[in-house]
C-alpha positions in Angstrom: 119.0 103.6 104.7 120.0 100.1 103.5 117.9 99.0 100.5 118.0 95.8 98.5 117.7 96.5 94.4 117.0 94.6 91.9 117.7 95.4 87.7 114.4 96.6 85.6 113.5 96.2 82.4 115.9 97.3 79.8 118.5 96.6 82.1 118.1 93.0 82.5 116.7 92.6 78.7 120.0 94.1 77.6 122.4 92.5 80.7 123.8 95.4 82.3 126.2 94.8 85.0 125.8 96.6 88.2 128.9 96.2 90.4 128.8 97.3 94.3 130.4 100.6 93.9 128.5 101.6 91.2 126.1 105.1 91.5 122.7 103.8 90.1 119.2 105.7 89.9 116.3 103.8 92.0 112.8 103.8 92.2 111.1 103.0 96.0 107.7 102.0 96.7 106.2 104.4 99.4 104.8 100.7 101.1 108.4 99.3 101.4 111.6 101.5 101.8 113.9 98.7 102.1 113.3 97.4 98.2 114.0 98.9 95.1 114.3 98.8 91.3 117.4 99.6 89.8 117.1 102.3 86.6 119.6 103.0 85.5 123.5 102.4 85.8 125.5 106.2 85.9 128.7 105.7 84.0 131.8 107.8 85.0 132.4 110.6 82.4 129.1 110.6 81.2 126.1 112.6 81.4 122.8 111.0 83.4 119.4 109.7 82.1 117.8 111.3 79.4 114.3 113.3 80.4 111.4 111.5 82.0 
């Protein structure tokens, strides 16, 4: 699937980069599968997101 994302919250407030390349977590909307937010940014040696 090819989906457009766009950053959320705490990652535009605090202005982190997202680079193509880059593994990152999304959320989709059941009512649009091509659009996404961006969650969070994985960064390489590093553990993921904390618990939801």
């Amino acid at each position: 699937h090819e989906v457009l994302g766009h950053t959320a919250g705490k990652m535009r407030k605090n202005r982190i980069r997202v680079l193509v390349g880059d593994e990152v977590l999304c959320e989709l909307t059941p009512y649009d599968l091509t659009k996404a937010r961006i969650t969070y940014r994985f960064m390489p040696g590093r553990g993921g997101p904390g618990p939801q």
